[in-house]
C-alpha positions as CSV (number, residue, x, y, z in Angstrom):
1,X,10.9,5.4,15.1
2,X,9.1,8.2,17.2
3,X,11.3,11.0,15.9
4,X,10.5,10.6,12.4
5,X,6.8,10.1,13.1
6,X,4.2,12.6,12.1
7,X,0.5,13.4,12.9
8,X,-1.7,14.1,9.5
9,X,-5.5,15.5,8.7
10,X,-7.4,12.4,7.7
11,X,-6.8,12.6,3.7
12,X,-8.0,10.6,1.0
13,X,-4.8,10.1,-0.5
14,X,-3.7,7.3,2.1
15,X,-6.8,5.6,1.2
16,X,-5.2,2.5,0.8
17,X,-2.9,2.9,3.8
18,X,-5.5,3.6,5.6
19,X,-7.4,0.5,4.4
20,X,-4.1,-1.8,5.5
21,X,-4.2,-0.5,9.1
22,X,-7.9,-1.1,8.9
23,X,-7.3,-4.4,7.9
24,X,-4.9,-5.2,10.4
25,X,-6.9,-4.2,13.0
26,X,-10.1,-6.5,11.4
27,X,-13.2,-5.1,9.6
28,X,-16.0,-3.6,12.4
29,X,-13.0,-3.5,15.1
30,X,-13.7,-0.3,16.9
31,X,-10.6,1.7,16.8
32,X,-10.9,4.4,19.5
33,X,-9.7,8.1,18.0
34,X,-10.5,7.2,14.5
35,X,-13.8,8.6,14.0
36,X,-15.7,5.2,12.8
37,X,-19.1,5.0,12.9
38,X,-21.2,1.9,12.7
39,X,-22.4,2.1,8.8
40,X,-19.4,4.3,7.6
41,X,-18.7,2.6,4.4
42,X,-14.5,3.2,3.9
43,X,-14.5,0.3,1.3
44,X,-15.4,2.4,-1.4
45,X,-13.9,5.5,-2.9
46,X,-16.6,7.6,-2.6
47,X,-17.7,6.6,0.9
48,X,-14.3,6.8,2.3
49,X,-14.2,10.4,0.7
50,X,-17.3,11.1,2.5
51,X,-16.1,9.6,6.0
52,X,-12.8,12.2,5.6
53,X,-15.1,15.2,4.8
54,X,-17.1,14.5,7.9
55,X,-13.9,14.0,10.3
56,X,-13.0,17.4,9.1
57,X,-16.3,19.5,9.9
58,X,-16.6,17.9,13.0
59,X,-12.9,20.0,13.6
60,X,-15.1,23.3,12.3
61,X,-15.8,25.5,15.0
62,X,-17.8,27.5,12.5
63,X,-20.1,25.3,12.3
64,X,-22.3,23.9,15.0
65,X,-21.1,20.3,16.1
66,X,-23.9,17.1,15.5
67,X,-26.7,16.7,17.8
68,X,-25.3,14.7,20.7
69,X,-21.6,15.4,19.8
70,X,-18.7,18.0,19.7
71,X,-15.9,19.6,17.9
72,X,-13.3,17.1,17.8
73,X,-10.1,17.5,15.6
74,X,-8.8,14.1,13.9
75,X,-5.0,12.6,13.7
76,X,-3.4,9.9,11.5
77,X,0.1,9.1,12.9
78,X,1.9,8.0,10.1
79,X,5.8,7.0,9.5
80,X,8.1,8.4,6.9
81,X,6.9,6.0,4.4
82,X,3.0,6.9,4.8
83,X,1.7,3.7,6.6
84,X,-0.8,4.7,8.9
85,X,0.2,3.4,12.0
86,X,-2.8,4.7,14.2
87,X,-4.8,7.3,15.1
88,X,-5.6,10.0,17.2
89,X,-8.3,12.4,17.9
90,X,-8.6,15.8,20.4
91,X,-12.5,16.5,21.2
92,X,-12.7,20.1,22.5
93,X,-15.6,19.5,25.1
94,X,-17.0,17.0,27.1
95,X,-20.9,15.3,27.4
96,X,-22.1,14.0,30.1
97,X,-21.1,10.4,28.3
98,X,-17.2,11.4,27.4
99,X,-16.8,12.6,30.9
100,X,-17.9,9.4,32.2
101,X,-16.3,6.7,29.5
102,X,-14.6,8.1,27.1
103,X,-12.6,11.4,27.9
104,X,-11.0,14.3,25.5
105,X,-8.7,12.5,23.6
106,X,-9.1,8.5,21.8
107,X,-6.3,6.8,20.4
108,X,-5.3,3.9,18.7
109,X,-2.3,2.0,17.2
110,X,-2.5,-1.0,14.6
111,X,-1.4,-4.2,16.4
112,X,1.7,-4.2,14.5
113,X,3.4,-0.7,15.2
114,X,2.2,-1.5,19.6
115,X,5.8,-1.4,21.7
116,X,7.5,1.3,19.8
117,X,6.5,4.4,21.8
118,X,3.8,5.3,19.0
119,X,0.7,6.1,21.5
120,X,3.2,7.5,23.7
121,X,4.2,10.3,20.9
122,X,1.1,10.6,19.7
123,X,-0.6,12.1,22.9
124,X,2.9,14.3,23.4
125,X,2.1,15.7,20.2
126,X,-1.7,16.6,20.8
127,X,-1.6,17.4,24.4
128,X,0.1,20.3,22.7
129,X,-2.6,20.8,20.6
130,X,-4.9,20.4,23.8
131,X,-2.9,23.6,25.0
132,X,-3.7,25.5,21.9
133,X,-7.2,24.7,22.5
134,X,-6.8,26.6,25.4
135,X,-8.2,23.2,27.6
136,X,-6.6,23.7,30.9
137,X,-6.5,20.0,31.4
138,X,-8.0,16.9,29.4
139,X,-9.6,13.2,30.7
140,X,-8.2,10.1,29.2
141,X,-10.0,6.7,29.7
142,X,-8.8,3.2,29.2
143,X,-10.3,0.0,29.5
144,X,-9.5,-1.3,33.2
145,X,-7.5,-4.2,32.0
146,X,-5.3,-2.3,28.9
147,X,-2.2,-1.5,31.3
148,X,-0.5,-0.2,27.8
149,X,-2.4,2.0,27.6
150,X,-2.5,3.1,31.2
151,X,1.5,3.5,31.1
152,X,1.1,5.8,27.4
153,X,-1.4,7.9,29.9
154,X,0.9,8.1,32.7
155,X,3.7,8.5,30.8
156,X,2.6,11.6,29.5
157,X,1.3,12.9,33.4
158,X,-1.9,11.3,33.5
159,X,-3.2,11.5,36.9
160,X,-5.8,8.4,37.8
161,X,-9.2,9.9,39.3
162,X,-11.0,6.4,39.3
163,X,-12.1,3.2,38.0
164,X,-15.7,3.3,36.9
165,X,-18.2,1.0,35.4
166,X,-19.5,3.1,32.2
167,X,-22.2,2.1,29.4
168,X,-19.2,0.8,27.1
169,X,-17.2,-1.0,30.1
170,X,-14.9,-0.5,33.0
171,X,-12.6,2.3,32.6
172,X,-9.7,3.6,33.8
173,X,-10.2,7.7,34.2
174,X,-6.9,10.0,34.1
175,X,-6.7,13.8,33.9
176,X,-3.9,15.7,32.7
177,X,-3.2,19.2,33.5
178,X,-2.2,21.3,31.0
């Protein structure tokens, strides 16, 4: 499956196969590298339209990032046959709260598509995209007790630094050199 994977800019054309990982995942779920915000309203056409447009400014270095946030770029991994089968997001800097809890890159895979290397691919692929960044190494957090998660991470050279009690649980802190 990996080989014939492929990371995509959030678009509104997958709409509804972004809706059936959504789904899948349950309404409200957070789904860590996606970009959802509390109130984002994906159900209708419009608002889902407006949700893309915002995941790609927040990718625009021309512009400056949201109070409180930074310039992050924005993944769907899809398969040959366009189902979204997670996502995956780079952010370019760190605040004082992604340094503690939630790292430079978030990622997520629909319950479905877990055990088939997916996450593992995924972060391959924008570790890459880390190094065009010009980061010269990236933290990656999982919660304490998501060992999957912990293997993608040290699969792909993740380095544990500590496990820390942060405002959104205890998590599991990893650099990667790049």
């Amino acid at each position: 499956m990996k080989s014939v994977l492929k990371l995509i800019s959030p678009t509104t054309e997958l709409r509804a196969a972004w809706l059936a990982s959504r789904d899948e995942w349950g309404i409200g779920v957070h789904q860590p590298g996606s970009g959802l915000r509390p109130g984002d309203d994906l159900d209708s056409p419009s608002g889902f339209a407006e949700w893309v447009a915002r995941l790609h400014r927040e990718s625009d270095e021309s512009r400056p990032p949201a109070t409180g946030l930074v310039h992050a770029a924005y993944w769907w991994i899809v398969s040959p046959e366009d189902f979204v089968l997670g996502t995956i997001s780079l952010r370019y800097a760190l605040t004082d709260f992604l340094l503690q809890a939630a790292g430079h890159i978030g990622y997520s895979v629909r319950p479905s598509a877990r055990g088939h290397g997916v996450a593992s691919w995924a972060l391959a692929e924008v570790l890459d995209a880390a190094r065009r960044q010009r980061l010269g190494s990236v933290l990656i957090t999982c919660d304490e007790d998501n060992a999957a998660s912990a293997r993608v991470i040290e699969k792909n050279g993740g380095v544990l630094e500590d496990v820390r009690d942060t405002p959104v649980g205890r998590k599991r802190r990893y650099w990667i050199g790049l």
